[in-house]
Every structure is written in structure tokens, then in C-alpha cells.
N, C-alpha and C positions, 0 to 999 in steps of 0.2 A: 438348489443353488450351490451345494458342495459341490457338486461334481462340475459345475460351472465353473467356481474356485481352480478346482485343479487343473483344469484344462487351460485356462486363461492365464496360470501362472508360470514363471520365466525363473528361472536359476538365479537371476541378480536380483528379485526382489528376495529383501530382506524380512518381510512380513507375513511372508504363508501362514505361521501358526496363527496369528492373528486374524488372518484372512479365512482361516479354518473356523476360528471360533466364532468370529464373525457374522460368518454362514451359517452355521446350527441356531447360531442366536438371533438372525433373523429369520429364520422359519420358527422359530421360536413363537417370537412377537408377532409375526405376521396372521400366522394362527390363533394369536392370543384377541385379536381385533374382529369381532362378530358383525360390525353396526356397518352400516353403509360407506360406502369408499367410491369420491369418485374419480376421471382421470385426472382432474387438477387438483387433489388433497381426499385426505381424508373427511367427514361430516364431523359437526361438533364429537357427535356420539362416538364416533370412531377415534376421535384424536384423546378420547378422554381415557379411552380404553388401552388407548397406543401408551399415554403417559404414564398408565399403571405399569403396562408392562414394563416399560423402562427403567421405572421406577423401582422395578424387582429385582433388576440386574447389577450385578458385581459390576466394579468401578471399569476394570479389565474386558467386559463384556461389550460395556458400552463402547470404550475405545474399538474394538472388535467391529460391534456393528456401526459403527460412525464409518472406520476405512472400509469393511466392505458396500456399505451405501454406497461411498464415491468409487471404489474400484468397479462394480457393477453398473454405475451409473450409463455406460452406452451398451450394454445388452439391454438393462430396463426399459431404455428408451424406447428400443424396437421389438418389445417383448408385447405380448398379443395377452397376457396379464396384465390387469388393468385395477389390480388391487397391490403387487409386492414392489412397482416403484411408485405410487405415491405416498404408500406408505413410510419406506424407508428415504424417500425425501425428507418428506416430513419427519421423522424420525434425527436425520441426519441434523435438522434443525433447533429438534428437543435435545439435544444431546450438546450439540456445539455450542447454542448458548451457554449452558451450564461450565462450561470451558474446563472438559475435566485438564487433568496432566498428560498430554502429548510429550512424545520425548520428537527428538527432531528429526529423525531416521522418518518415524510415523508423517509427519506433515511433510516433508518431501515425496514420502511414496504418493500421500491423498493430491497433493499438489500435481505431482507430474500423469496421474492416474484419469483424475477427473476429466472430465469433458462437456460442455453444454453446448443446445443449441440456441435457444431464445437468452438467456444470461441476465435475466429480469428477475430471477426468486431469489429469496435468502440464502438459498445454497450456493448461490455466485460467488456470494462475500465471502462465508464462513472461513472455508480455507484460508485465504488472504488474511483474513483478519486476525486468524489464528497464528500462524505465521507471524504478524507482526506484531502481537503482544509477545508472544516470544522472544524475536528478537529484542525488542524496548527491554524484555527483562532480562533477557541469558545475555545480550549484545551481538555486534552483526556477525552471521554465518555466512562463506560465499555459498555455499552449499544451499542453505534453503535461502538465498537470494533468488541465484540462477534458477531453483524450483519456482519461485515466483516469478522470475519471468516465463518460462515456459507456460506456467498454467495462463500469465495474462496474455500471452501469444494466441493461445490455443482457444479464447471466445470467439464469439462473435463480435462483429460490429453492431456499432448502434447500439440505443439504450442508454438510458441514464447511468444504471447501476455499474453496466460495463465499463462507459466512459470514464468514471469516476473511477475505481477498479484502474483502469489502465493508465489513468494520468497519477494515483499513486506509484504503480509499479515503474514508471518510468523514472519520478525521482532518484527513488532508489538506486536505480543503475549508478548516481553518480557514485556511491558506495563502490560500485565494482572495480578491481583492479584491472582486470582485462580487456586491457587498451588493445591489443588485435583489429578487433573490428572494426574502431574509428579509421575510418578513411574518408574522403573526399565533402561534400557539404557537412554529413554528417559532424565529423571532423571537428567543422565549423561553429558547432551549436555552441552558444556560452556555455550552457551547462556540464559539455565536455570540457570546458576547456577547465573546468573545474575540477572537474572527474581526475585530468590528466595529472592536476595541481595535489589534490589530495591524495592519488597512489603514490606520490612523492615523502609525502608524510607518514614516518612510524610512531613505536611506542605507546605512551599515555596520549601524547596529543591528538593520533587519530582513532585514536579508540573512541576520545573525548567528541570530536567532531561526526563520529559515527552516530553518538548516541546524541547528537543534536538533530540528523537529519531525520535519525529514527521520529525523533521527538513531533516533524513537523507533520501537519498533517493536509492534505491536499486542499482547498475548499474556497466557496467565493466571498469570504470573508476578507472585508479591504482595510478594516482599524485591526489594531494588533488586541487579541483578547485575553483578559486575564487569565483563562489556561498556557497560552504560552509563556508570559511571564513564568509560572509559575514553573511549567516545565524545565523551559532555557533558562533561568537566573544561575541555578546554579551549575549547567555545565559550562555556560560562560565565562563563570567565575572559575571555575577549575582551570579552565582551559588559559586562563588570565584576560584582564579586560586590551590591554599593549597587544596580546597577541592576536587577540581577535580583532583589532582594528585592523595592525598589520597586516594581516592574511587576507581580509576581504576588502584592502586598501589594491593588495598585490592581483587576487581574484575579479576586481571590479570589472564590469564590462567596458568598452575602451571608445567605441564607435568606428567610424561615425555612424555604420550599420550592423546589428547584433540581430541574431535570430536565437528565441527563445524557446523554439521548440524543442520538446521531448521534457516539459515541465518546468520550462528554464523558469518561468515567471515565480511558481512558486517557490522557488528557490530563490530565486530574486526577494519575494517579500521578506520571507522571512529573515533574509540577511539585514532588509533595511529595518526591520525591526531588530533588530539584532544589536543593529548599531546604538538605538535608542539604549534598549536597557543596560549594556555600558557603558553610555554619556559619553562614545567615543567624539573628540574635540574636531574629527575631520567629516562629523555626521553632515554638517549641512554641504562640505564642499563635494562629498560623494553624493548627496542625493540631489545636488544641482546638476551634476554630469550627466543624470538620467534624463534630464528636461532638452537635450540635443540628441539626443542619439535618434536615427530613422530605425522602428522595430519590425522583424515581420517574425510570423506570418502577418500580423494583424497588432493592432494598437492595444498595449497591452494593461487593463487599466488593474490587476494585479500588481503593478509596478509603478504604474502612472500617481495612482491614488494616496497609499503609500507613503512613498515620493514627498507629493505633498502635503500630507500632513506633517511630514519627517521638514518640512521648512517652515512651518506655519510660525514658528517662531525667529526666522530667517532676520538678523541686523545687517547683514553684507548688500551691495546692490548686486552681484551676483545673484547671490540665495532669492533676493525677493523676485530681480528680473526671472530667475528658474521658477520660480512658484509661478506667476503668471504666466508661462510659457505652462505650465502644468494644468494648470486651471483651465485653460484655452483648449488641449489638447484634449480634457477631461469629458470637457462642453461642445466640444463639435460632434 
């Protein structure tokens, strides 16, 4: 596999010696595993054997064999060895849970390096996920963004795991500064028009709203649950409760037709939850505004539901007529 290393590697990657060590240490391990292996994993016996070995390795080793798992990962594929990619799959998996210390250079190179074709194992997420503990704790890199768009570009369709995967990494974008690309419907999506609104914002504040998007997490979860409280309470509070009305007073979607696409919805919730936990005084007349708008692609019940819970305590004949318009729209 060394000499695979060398051959495969390019002057702008920054990781060779790693990729070096990587490679001895996995003929290492690979060696180290006697028991049965088959193409879709290792057997109990083998993974027990896999865990020792790992288990033996310097901190630095494992980071090693973690990047060369995923830099290897499209020879493996097509490799006519049918024991050193499942095992450093799975490998790749024992290791990533454990979440040693990546520095960010590392999950950019495994980000942009990886490749799959079915996008259904664990090894889908890891990257990703890694990546965005990171950022939640160091705060947003454009650098390993645009790595995670790239790697969520470069799956496949289809699949749960990918789906999911991919309607995260789209959030994210609203993070990006690099307006460029917006042009024509695209353009058009609310959640650019957010995107547009937040490259606008420096300082504490968008740091502050950085680490709120970081915060949210994709999911079809329609009542707001006490991890986000607990998350959002205090960057909203940072960020001031006045300002965060006003910005997502200024932000709101407008009508009379919004397209949600490119993750707009969950962004939407979690705004209207957003609203809740600073008892903003304008909560029920913005989440009445949602009960008129036509949405497409499709009826969005991320937003719809929400919505109306965010009126259930609705005293205006506004607010109430908009809860029954919600209610309606909920039930058809």
C-alpha cells in the first residue's frame, strides 16, 4: 500500500507523511487480523482482533490510518483483495468514533479525498460529522465548509443516510460568503436570501449567528426539543433578544410564493422556534404570515406545524384565523 501512497500523491496535498504512516500502519493491522473477513466487514473474530490492533497504536498512528482508509478508499473498491478494504473500513469506523484530535488541514484532505458508491455505511457520515463537531467547537471554517460541500456533492443519490447527509450540508451553505454562484431561481430560494443577508453581517454578531446554524441540526422533528433550548438559549442571548427579532423580522419570508428549497424549511423552524425562546412580542404576527404563503416544492410541514404551535396560544383574530388556516393545511 506504500507505494500506492506514493504514486497517488500530488504536491498540494499536505498529508504525505501521514499518508506514509498511515500505510505501514495499515499493513500493520491488516496483518495483525487472522480470523475470517468477509466482503461486507470483518466477522465478529476479526473485528475483535482489528480492535486490538488499534488499540496498540500511538494516537498519531491512528489519525494515519483513519486518512489513509479514506484516501485509498477508490483503489480498495476496485481492488481484487477482499480482506485490506473491509478491513480498514471498518477500521476507519473504530477509530472515528473514538474522535481522536483532527487538526483541520487533516478533515479537508479526508473530506475532499473520499469517495463512495452505495453511501449507506458508517463511513458515509464520519467525515461529515467530524467536520461539524469541529466546527460547533473551533467555529465556522470557509475552508472545511466548502470541503463539506464537495464531499456531499461527490455521493450518490438515494439512501437515507445520504439524504440526510446532504440536506445537512446544504444548510450550511447559508454560512457561505460566496455569493458568485447565486443566480437565477436559485437566487430565488429564501434561504439565499438569507445567505445574501448574513454575508452582510461582521464581527461578534456573525460569529454569534454562525454558531447558531452550526447548532441546528437537520431532522423531522416538528416541536422544538429541549436540546435546542438548551443549545440556542444562550447564543441568542448573546446575540441580544431586540436583535434577533429584528433580523428575522427583516429575514422573514415575504410571499405570496417562497421556495424552500436547498434546506430552507429547516431553517425556517428553527427560526420559529427561535422566536419562542426570546418571547419575541412580534412571535405571533410572523408566524401568522406563514399560514398565506403558497410553498413549493411541496407543503412544508417543517414549517406548517411549528407554525402552529408557535399560535396555539394566539388572542388576535389574525393569529387564530392563521392557526386554522394551519390546522387545515396540516390535515389535508
Amino acid at each position: 500500500m506504500i507505494a500506492e501512497v506514493r504514486s497517488c500523491w500530488n504536491e498540494g496535498v499536505t498529508t504525505f507523511d501521514m499518508l506514509v504512516t498511515g500505510a505501514e500502519v495499515s499493513e500493520r493491522v491488516v496483518n495483525a487480523v487472522t480470523a475470517e473477513v468477509h466482503p461486507w466487514g470483518p466477522s465478529d473474530e476479526a473485528r475483535t482482533q482489528l480492535e486490538s490492533a488499534i488499540a496498540a497504536l500511538t494516537d498519531e498512528e491512528r489519525v494515519g490510518l483513519f486518512v489513509t482508509a479514506y484516501d485509498q478508499m477508490p483503489r480498495l473498491r476496485d481492488a481484487t483483495d477482499l480482506r485490506s478494504g473491509p478491513l480498514l473500513y471498518a477500521a476507519a469506523g473504530i477509530i472515528g468514533k473514538k474522535k481522536p484530535a483532527f487538526d483541520e488541514g487533516t478533515l479537508v484532505h479526508v473530506l475532499r479525498s473520499a469517495r463512495h458508491d452505495c453511501g449507506h455505511g458508517l463511513d458515509t457520515r464520519l467525515p461529515f460529522d467530524l467536520a461539524i463537531a469541529r466546527l460547533r467547537d473551533r467555529g465556522w471554517s470557509a475552508a472545511l465548509g466548502q470541503a463539506i460541500q464537495a464531499y456531499a456533492a461527490g455521493l450518490p443519490t438515494g439512501g437515507t443516510v445520504v439524504q440526510a447527509l446532504k440536506r445537512s450540508a446544504d444548510l450550511l451553505l447559508v454560512l457561505d460568503t460566496d455569493l458568485d454562484g447565486l443566480r437565477g431561481a436559485r437566487a430565488a430560494w429564501w434561504i439565499n436570501t438569507v445567505r445574501s443577508a448574513l454575508a452582510d453581517i461582521g464581527g461578534d454578531e456573525r460569529v454569534l449567528w454562525e454558531r447558531l446554524v452550526l447548532a441546528m441540526r437537520v431532522c423531522e422533528q416538528m416541536k422544538m426539543p429541549k436540546t435546542w433550548v438548551a443549545r440556542a438559549t444562550p447564543i441568542l442571548e448573546a446575540i441580544g433578544p431586540e436583535v434577533v427579532g429584528a433580523r428575522l423580522a427583516e429575514w422573514w419570508p415575504r410571499g405570496p410564493k417562497e421556495s424552500l428549497k436547498g434546506s430552507g424549511a429547516q431553517l425556517l423552524k428553527h427560526f420559529i422556534w427561535s422566536l419562542g425562546i426570546v418571547d419575541d412580542p412580534n412571535r405571533e404576527t410572523l408566524a401568522a404570515a406563514l399560514a398565506h404563503i403558497e410553498w413549493t416544492p411541496q407543503r412544508p410541514m417543517a414549517v406548517l406545524k411549528p407554525a402552529a404551535e408557535a399560535l396555539t396560544a394566539a388572542t388576535s383574530d389574525t393569529g387564530l384565523a392563521a392557526l386554522d388556516r394551519l390546522r387545515s393545511a396540516i390535515a389535508d
